[in-house]
C-alpha positions in Angstrom: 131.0 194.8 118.8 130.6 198.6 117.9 128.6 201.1 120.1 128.2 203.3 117.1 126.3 203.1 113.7 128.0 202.2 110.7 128.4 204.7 108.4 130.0 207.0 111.2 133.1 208.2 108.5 130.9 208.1 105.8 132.0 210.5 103.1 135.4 211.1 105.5 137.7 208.2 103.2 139.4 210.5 100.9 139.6 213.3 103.4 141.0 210.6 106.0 143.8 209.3 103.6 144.9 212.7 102.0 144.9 214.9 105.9 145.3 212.9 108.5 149.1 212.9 110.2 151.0 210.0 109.4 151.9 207.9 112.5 155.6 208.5 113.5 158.7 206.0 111.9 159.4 205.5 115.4 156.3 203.8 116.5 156.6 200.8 113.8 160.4 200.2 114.7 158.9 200.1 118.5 156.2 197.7 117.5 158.7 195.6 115.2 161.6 195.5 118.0 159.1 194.4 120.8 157.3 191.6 118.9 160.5 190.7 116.7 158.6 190.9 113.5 160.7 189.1 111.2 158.7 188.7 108.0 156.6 185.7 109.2 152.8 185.5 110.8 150.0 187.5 110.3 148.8 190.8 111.3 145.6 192.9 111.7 144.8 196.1 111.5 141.2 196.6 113.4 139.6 199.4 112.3 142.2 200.0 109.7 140.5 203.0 107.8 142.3 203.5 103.8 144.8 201.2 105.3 148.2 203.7 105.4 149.1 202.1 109.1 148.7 198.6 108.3 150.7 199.0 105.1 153.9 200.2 106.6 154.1 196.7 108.0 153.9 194.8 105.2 158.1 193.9 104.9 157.4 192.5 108.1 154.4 189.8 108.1 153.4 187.4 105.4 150.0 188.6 105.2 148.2 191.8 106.4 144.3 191.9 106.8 142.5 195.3 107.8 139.1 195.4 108.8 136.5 198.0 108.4 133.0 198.7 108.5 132.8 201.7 106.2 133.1 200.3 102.7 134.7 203.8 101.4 137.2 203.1 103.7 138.3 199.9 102.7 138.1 200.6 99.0 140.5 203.8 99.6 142.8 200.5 101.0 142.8 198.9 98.1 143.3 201.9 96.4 146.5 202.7 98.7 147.8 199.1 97.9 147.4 198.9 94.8 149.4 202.1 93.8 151.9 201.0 96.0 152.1 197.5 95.0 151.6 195.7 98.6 150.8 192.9 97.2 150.4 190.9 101.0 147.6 192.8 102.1 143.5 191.6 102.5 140.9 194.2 103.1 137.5 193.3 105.1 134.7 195.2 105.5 133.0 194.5 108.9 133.3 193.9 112.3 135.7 191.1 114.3 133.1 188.6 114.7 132.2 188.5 111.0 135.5 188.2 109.9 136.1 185.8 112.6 133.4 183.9 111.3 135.2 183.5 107.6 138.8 182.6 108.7 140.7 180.6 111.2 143.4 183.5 111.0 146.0 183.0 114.1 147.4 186.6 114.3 150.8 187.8 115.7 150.0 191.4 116.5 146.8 193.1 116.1 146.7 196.9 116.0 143.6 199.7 116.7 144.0 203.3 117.0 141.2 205.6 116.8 139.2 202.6 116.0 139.2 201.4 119.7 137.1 203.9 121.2 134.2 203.2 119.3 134.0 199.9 120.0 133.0 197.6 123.1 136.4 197.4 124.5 136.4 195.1 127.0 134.0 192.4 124.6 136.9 192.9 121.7 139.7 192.5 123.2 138.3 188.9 125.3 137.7 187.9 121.3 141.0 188.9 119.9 143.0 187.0 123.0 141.5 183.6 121.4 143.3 185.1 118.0 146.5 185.8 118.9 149.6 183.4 118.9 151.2 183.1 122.3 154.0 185.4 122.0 151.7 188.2 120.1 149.6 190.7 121.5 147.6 194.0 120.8 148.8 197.3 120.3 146.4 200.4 120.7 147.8 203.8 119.5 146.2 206.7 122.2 147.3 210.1 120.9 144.1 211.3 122.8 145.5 214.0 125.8 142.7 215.0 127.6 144.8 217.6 129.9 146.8 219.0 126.7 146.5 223.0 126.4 145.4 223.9 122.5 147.3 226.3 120.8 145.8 229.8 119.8 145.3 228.1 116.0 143.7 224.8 117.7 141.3 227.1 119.9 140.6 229.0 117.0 139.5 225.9 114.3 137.3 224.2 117.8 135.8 227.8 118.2 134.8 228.2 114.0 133.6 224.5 114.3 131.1 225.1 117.2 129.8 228.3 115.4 129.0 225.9 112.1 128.6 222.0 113.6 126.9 223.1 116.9 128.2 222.7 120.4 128.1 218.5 120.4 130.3 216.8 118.6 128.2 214.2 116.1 128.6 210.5 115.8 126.8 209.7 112.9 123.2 210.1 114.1 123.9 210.7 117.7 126.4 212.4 119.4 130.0 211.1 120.6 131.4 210.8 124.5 134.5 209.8 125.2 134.9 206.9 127.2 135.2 207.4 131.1 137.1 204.2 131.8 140.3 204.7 130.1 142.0 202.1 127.0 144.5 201.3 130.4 141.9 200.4 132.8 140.4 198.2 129.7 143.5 196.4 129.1 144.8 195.9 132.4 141.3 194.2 133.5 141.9 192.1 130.1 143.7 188.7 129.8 146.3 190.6 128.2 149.2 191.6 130.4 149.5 195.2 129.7 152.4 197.8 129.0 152.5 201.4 128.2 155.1 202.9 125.7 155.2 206.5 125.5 157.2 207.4 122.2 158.8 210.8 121.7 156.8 213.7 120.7 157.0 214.5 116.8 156.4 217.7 115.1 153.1 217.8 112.5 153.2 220.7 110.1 149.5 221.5 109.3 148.7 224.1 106.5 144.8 226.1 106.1 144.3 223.0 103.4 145.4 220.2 105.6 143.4 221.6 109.0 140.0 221.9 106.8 140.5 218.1 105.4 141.4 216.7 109.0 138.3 218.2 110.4 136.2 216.4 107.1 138.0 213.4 108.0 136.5 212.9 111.3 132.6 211.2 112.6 131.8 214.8 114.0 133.5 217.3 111.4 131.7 215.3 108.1 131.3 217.7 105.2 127.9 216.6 105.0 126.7 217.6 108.2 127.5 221.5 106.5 125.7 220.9 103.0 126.1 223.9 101.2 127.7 226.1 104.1 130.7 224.2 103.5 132.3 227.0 101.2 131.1 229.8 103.8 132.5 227.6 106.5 136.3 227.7 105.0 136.1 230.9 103.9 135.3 231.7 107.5 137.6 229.2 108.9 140.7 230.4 106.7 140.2 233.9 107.6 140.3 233.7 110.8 143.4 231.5 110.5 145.2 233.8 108.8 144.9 236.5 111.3 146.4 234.6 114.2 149.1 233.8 111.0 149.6 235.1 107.6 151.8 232.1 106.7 149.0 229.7 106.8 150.9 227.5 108.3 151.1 225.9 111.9 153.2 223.6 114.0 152.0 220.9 116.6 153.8 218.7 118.7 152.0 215.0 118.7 152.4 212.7 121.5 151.8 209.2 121.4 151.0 206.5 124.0 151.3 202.9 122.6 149.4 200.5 125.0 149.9 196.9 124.4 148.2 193.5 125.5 150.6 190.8 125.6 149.7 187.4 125.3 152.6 185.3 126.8 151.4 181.6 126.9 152.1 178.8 129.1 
């Protein structure tokens, strides 16, 4: 159910789990007021990468299953899990369908963030309505803002990246394109019945280290795709940092959109 190859973040797993910003405390007390988590029912986390989402919900289901299709991924989950002792999580790797194929799983609330956008939205979420408990739903977590101005630093790290990656942004062996039809359009022509949460804007504090490892975290900033220019491509990249700042250090403010799919029943 993927429009993409498989081993899109392959390589990114560490880099995803050490640099990527942590989703706001403000999003799971949203998701946990509007679906009155109480401990009971299960949840899954589609496209769950190492797993650092769907863990922060684990005082509030019986079980937790994330699915992925890279394998590093989902070991870095069981990684995560482990140190923390969650000991009501599952990990799959693959898509919906196989895991649908292996369990009966009814599922209270289903979440996707990045993940959604790589898949074939429309055919997922007609397969995750048969899954969910009346009552449940979807939430997809959109930080993607089209119209947002980048900041000096931000034009900065897209302009070192295009000098080293190339103009296109890779998706494994092709190259990516966000989707024209927006995640609202998806869900609102969905059997879901849709609403749109915007939560309040957070502050990230990024450092020189932290920038580098997002970009290696991502399907078109792979350290791979550099080889052996990676060392020349930080040097260059932290250089030119430092001249817009000597601190090394850089604030952004991060807006979310939560879009859910609600499944009310009869």
């Amino acid at each position: 159910m993927t429009l993409y190859e498989d081993n899109l973040f392959k390589g990114a797993a560490e880099y995803y789990s050490r640099y990527r910003p942590m989703y706001p405390t403000s999003l799971v007390r949203a998701l946990v007021k509007k679906f009155e988590l109480d401990g009971q029912g299960k949840m899954l986390d589609l496209g769950c990468g190492p797993g650092r989402l769907a863990i922060r919900f684990s005082d509030w289901f019986e079980e937790i299953v994330g699915i992925d299709k890279e394998p590093e991924m989902i070991e870095e989950a069981k990684r995560i899990s482990n140190e923390a002792r969650v000991e009501n999580t599952r990990w799959f790797t693959g898509d919906i369908e196989e895991y649908k194929g292996q369990s009966d799983d009814r599922l209270r609330l289903i979440t996707m963030a990045k993940s959604f956008h790589w898949m074939d939205r429309k055919v997922t979420l007609d397969t995750l309505y048969l899954l969910v408990t009346d009552g449940g739903g979807v939430a997809i977590i959109d930080d993607y803002s089209p119209d947002k101005e980048l900041l000096p630093w931000q034009q900065k790290v897209e302009e070192v990246r295009k000098h080293w990656y190339g103009e296109e942004r890779k998706a494994g062996n092709t190259t990516y394109s966000h989707p024209s039809v927006s995640h609202q359009e998806i869900v609102a022509d969905s059997q879901f019945e849709m609403e749109i949460h915007q939560l309040p804007a957070h502050e990230h504090i990024w450092t020189i280290e932290s920038i580098i490892g997002n970009l290696y975290s991502t399907s078109y900033g792979a350290k791979r795709f550099l080889g052996k220019r990676a060392e020349p491509f930080e040097t260059h990249l932290r250089e030119e940092l430092l001249a817009i700042d000597s601190s090394g250090v850089f604030k952004e403010d991060i807006e979310i959109k939560v879009i859910l799919g609600l499944k009310r029943g009869n």
